[in-house]
DRENDO-1510 file (C-alpha; in Angstrom, 1 decimal, always signed):
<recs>
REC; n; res; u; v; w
REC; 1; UNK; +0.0; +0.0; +0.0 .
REC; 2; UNK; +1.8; +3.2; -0.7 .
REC; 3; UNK; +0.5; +5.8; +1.6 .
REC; 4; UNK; +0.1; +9.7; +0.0 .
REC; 5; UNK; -0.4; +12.9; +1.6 .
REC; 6; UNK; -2.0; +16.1; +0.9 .
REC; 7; UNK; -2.9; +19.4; +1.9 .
REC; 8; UNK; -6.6; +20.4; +2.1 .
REC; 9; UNK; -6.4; +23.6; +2.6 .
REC; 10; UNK; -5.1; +25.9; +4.7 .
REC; 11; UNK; -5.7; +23.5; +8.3 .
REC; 12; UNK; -6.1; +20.2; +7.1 .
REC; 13; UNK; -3.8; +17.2; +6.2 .
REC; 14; UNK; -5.4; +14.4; +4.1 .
REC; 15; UNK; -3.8; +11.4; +4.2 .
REC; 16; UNK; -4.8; +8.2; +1.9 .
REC; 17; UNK; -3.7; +4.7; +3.0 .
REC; 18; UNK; -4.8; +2.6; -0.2 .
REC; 19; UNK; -6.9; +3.7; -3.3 .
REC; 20; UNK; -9.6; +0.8; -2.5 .
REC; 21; UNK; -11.4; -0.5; +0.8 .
REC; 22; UNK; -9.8; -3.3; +2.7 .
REC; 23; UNK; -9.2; -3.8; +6.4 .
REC; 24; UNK; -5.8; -3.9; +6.0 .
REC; 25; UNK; -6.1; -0.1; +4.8 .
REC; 26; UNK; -8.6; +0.6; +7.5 .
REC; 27; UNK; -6.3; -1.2; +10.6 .
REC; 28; UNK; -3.6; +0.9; +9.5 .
REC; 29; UNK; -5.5; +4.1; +9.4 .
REC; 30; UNK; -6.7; +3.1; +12.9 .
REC; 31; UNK; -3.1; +2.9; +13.9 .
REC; 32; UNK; -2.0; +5.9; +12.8 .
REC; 33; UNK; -4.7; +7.7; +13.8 .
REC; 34; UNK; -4.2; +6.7; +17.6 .
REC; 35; UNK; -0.5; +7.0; +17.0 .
REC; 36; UNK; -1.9; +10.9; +16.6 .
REC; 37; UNK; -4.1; +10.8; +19.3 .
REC; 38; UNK; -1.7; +9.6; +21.7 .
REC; 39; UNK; +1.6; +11.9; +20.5 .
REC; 40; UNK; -0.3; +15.0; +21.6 .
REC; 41; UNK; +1.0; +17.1; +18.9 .
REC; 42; UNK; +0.4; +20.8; +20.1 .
REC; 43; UNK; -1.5; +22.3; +17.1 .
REC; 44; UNK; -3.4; +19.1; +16.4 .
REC; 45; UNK; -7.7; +20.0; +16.7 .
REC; 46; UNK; -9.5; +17.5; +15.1 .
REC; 47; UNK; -8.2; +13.5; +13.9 .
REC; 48; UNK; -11.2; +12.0; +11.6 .
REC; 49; UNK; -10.3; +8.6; +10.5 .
REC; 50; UNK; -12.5; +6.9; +7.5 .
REC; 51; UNK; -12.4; +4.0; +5.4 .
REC; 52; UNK; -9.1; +3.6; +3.9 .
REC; 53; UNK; -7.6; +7.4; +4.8 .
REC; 54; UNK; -8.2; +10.0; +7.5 .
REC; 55; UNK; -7.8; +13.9; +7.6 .
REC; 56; UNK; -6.1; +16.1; +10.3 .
REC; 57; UNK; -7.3; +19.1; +11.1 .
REC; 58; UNK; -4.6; +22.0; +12.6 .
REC; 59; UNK; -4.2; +25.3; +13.6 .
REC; 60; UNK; -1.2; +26.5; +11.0 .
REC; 61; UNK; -0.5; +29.5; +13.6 .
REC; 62; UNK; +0.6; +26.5; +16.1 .
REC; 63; UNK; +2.4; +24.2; +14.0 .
REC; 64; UNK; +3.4; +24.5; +10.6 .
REC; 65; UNK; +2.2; +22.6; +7.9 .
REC; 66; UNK; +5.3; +20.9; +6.7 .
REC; 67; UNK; +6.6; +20.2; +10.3 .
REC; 68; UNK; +3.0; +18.1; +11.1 .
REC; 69; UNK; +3.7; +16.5; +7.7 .
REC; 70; UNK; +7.1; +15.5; +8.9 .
REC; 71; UNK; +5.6; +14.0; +12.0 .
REC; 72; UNK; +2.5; +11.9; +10.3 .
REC; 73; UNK; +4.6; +10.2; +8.5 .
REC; 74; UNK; +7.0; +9.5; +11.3 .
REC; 75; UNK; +4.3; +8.1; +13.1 .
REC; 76; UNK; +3.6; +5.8; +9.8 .
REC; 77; UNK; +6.5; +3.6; +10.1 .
REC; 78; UNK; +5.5; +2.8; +13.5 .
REC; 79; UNK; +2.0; +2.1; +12.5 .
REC; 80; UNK; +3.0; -0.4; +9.8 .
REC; 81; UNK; +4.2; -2.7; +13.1 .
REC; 82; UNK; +1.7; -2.1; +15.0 .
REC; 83; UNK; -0.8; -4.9; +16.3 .
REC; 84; UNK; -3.6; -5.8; +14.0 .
REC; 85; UNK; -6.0; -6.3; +17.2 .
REC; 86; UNK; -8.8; -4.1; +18.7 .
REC; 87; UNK; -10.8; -4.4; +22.0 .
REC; 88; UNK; -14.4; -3.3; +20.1 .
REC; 89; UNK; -18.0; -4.3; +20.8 .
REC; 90; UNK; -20.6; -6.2; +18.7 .
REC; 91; UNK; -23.7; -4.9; +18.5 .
REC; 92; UNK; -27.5; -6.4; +17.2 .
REC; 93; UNK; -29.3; -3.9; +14.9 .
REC; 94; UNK; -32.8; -4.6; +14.5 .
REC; 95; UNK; -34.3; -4.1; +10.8 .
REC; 96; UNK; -37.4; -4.4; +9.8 .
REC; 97; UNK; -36.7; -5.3; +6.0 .
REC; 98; UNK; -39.0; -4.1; +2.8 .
REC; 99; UNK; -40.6; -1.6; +5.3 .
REC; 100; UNK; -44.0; +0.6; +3.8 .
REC; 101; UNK; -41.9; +4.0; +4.8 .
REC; 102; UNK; -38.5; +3.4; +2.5 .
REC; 103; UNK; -41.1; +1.8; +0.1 .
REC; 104; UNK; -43.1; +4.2; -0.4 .
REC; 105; UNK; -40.2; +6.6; -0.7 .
REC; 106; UNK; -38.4; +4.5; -3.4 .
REC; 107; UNK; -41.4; +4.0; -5.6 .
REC; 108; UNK; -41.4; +8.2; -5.6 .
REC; 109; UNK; -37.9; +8.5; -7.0 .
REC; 110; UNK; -37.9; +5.6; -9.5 .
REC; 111; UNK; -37.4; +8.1; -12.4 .
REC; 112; UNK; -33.7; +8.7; -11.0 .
REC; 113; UNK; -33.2; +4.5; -10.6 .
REC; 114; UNK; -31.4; +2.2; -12.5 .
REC; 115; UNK; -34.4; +0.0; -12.5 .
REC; 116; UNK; -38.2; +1.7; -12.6 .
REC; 117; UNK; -40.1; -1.3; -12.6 .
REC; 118; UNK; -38.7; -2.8; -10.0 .
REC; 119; UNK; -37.7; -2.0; -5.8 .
REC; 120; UNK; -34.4; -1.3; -4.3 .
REC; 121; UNK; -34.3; -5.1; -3.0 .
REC; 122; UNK; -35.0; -6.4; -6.4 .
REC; 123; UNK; -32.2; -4.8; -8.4 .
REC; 124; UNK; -29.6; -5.6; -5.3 .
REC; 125; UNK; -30.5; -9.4; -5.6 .
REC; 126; UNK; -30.7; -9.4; -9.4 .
REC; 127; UNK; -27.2; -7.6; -9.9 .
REC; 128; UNK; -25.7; -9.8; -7.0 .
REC; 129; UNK; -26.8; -13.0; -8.5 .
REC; 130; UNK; -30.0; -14.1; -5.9 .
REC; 131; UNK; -32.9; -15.1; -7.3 .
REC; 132; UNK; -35.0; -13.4; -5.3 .
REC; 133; UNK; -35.0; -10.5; -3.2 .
REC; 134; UNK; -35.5; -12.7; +0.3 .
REC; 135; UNK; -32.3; -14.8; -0.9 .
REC; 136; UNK; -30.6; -11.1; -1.0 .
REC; 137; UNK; -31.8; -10.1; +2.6 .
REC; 138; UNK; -30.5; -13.3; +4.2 .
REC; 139; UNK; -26.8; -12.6; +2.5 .
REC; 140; UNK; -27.1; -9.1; +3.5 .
REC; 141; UNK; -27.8; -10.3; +7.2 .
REC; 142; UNK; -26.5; -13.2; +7.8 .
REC; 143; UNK; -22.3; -12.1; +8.2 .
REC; 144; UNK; -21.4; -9.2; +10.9 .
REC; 145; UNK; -20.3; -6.0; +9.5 .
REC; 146; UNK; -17.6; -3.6; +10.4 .
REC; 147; UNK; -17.9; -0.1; +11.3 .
REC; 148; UNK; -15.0; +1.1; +9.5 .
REC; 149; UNK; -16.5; +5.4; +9.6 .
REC; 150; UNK; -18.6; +7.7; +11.2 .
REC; 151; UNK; -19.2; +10.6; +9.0 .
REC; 152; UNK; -20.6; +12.4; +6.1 .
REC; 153; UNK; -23.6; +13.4; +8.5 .
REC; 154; UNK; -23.9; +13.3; +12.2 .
REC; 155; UNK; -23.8; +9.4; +13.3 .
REC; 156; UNK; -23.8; +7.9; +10.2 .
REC; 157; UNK; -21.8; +4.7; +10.0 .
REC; 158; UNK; -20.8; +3.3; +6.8 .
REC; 159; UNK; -20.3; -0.9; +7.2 .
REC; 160; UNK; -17.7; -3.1; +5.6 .
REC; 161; UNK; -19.2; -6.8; +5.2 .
REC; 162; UNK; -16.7; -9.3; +7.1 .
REC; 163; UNK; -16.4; -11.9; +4.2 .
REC; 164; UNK; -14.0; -13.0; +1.6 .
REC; 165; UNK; -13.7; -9.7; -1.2 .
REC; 166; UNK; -15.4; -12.6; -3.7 .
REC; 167; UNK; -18.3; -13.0; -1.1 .
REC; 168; UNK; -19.1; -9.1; -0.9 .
REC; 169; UNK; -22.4; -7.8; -2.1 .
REC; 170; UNK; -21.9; -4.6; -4.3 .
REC; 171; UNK; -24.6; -2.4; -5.3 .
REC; 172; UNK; -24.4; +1.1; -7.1 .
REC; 173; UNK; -26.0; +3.9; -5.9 .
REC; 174; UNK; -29.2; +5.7; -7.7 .
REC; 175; UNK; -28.6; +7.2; -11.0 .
REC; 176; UNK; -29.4; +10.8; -9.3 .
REC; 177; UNK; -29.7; +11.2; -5.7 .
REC; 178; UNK; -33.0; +11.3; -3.9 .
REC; 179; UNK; -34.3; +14.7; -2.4 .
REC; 180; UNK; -35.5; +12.2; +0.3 .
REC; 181; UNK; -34.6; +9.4; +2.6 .
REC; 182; UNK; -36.4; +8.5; +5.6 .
REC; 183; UNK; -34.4; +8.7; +9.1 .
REC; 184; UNK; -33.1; +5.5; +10.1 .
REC; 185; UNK; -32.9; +3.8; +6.7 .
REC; 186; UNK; -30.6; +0.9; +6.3 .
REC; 187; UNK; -29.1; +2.0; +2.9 .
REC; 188; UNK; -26.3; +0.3; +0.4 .
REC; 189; UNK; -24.1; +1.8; -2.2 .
REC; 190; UNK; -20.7; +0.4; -3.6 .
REC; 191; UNK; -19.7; -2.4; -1.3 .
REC; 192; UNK; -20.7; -0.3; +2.0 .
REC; 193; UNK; -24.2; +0.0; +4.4 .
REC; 194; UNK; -24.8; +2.6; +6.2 .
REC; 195; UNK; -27.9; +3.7; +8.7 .
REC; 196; UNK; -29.1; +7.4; +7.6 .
REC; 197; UNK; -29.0; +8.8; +11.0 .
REC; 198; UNK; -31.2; +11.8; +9.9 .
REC; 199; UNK; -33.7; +12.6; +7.2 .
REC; 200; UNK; -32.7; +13.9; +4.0 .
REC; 201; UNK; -31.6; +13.7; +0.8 .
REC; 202; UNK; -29.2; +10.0; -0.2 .
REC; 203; UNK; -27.8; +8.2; -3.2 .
REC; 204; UNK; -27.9; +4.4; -1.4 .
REC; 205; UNK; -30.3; +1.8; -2.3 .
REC; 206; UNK; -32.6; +1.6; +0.7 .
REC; 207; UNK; -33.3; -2.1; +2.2 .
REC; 208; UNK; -35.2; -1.4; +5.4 .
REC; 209; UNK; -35.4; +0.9; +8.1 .
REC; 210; UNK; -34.1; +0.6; +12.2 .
REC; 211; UNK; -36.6; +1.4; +15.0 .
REC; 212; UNK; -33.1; +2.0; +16.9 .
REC; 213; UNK; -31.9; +5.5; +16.9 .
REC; 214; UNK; -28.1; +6.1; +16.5 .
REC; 215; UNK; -28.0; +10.0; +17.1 .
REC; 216; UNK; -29.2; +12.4; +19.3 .
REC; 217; UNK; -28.2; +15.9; +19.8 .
REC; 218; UNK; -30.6; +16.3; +22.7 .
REC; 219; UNK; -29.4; +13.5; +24.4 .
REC; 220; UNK; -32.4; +12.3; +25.8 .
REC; 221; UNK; -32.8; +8.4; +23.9 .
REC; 222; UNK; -31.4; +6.6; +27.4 .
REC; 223; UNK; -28.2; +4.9; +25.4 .
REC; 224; UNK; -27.2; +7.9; +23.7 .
REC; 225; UNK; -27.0; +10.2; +27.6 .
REC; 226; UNK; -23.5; +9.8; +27.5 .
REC; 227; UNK; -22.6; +10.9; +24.2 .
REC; 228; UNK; -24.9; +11.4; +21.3 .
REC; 229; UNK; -23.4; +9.3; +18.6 .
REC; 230; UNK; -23.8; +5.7; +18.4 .
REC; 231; UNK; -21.4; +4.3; +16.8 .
REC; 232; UNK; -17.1; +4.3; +16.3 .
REC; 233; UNK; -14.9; +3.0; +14.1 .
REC; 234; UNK; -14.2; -0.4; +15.1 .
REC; 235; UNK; -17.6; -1.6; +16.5 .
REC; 236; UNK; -18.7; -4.8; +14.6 .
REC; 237; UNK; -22.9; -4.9; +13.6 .
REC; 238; UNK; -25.2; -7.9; +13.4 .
REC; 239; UNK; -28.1; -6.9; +11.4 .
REC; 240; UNK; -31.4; -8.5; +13.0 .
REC; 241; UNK; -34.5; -8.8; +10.7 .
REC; 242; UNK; -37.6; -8.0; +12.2 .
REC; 243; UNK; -41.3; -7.8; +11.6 .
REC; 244; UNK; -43.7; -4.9; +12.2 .
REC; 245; UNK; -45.1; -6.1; +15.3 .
REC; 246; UNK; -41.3; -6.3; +16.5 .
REC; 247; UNK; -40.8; -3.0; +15.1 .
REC; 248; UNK; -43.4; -1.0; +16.7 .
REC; 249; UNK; -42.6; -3.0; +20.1 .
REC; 250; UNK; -38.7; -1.5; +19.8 .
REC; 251; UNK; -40.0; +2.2; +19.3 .
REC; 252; UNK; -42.3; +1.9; +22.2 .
REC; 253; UNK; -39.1; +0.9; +24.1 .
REC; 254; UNK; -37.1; +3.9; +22.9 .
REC; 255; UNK; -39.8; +6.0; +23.4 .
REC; 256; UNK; -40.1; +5.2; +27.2 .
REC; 257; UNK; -36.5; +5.0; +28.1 .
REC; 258; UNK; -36.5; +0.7; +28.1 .
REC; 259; UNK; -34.8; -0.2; +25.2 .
REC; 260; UNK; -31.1; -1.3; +25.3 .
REC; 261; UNK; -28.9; -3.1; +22.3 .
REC; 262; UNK; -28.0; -6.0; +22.4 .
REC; 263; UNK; -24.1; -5.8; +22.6 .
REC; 264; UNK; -21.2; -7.6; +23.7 .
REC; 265; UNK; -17.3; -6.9; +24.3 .
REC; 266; UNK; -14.9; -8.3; +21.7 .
REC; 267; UNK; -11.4; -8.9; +20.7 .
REC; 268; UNK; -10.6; -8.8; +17.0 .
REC; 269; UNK; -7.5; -9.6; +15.1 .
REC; 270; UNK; -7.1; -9.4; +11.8 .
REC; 271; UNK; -4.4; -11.6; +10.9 .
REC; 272; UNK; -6.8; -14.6; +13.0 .
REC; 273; UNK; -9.9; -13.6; +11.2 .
REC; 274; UNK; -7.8; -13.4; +7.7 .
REC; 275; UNK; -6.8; -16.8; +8.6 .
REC; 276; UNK; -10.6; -18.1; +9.4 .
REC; 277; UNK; -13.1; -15.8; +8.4 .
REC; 278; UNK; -15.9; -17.8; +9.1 .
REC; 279; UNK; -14.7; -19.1; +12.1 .
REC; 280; UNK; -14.3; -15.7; +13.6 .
REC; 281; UNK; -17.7; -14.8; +12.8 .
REC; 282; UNK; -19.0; -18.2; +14.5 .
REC; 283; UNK; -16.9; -16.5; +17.4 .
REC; 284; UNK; -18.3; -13.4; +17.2 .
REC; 285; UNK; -21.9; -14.3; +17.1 .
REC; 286; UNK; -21.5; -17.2; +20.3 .
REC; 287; UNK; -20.0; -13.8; +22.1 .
REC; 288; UNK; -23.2; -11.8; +21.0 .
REC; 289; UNK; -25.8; -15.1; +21.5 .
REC; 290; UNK; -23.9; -17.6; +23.7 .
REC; 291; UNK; -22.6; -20.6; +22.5 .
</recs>
């Protein structure tokens, strides 16, 4: 992987790790990123890692550009030793799949699809090989998913599928973007999920929608009193499908303060899970279900 570096602007520092998605990319973003975190370089204000790059964010009348420059990629050759294991958490996400609210939504913007005759689901399975669009909801459930970004809007997480690269389910996004996308809708574009953690305009095929919510500036949803954003980079997610009745159930929980995720504490290594993929994510789900 051959690492390059960027100005953006006047107080930022972009910094690309590889030109296409892996966790390889993402593991050593994460390492250099903390690398940043814990050097405390005076000047630093803001350390946003993503997929396969991150972005550091300076004040120029602190540090100078060139010097921070100097310093990232010190800290590089320290990161490409580093251990390939986190301490994370798993965590259950209820969906309640082919749900009337993104329905109704996608059959309004089918002018801007790549298929108007038929649904979201249906082009996702057809283009991924399933025969139907139940066959493409078990694949899309079925294997956990890593949070590899929070971003692009408040609390949204994009999610890499933890499967062999041959195994991943790819789906473009619309044509032209919607001017609307309900909040909470499980999306897909390109090989990553997401949950829109707000209402408003999107690009991603839309598969379902989450009673859960994952952001909340006011604080007041009783898992979100400590900080407002759900999830990190890091945490793994076990979709959950779900029917109406279950649905409605889950937002009477949120709505009175009940509900909590499901969630357990995890190790995760990446040169174990490159080594048994499945077997890791037999792991991973006795940790979140029991054995």
């Amino acid at each position: 992987m051959k690492t390059r570096y960027s100005y953006g602007g006047d107080e930022h520092i972009f910094v690309e790790v590889d030109e296409e998605m892996s966790l390889d990319a993402f593991f050593k973003s994460l390492s250099i990123t903390n690398a940043v975190r814990d050097s405390a370089i005076e000047g630093v204000t803001e350390i946003c890692p993503a997929n396969a790059s991150f972005q550091i964010k300076y004040d120029p009348d602190v540090i100078a550009p060139e010097d921070l420059l100097a310093r990232l990629k010190s800290l590089e050759s320290a990161a490409e030793t580093a251990e390939k294991r986190i301490s994370t958490r798993i965590v259950e996400i209820p969906v309640y799949y082919n749900d009337p609210w993104t329905h109704e939504t996608l059959m309004r913007f089918r002018d801007r699809h790549q298929d108007p005759s038929g649904t979201d689901l249906d082009y996702a399975a057809r283009v991924n090989g399933y025969e139907t669009a139940e066959d493409f909801i078990v694949a899309h459930h079925s294997s956990p998913w890593f949070v590899s970004m929070v971003g692009f809007v408040s609390g949204l997480p994009f999610l890499y599928q933890l499967v062999e690269r041959e195994r991943q389910l790819q789906v473009p996004k619309y044509l032209r973007p919607r001017t609307d996308t309900p909040k909470l809708t499980v999306g897909y574009g390109g090989c990553f999920s997401c949950i829109y953690s707000v209402r408003g305009a999107g690009g991603y095929q839309m598969f379902g929608i989450t009673p859960m919510p994952i952001y909340d500036p006011t604080q007041e949803v009783n898992y979100l009193k400590d900080f407002m954003v759900f999830f990190k980079p890091g945490d793994i997610v076990k979709w959950n499908p779900i029917d109406r009745d279950e649905y409605d159930r889950i937002c009477a929980e949120v709505e009175a303060g009940t509900f909590t995720p499901r969630m357990a504490e995890v190790e995760f290594d990446l040169e174990t899970f490159n080594a048994d993929i499945d077997g890791t994510n037999r792991k991973l789900m006795e940790a979140l279900y029991g054995a």
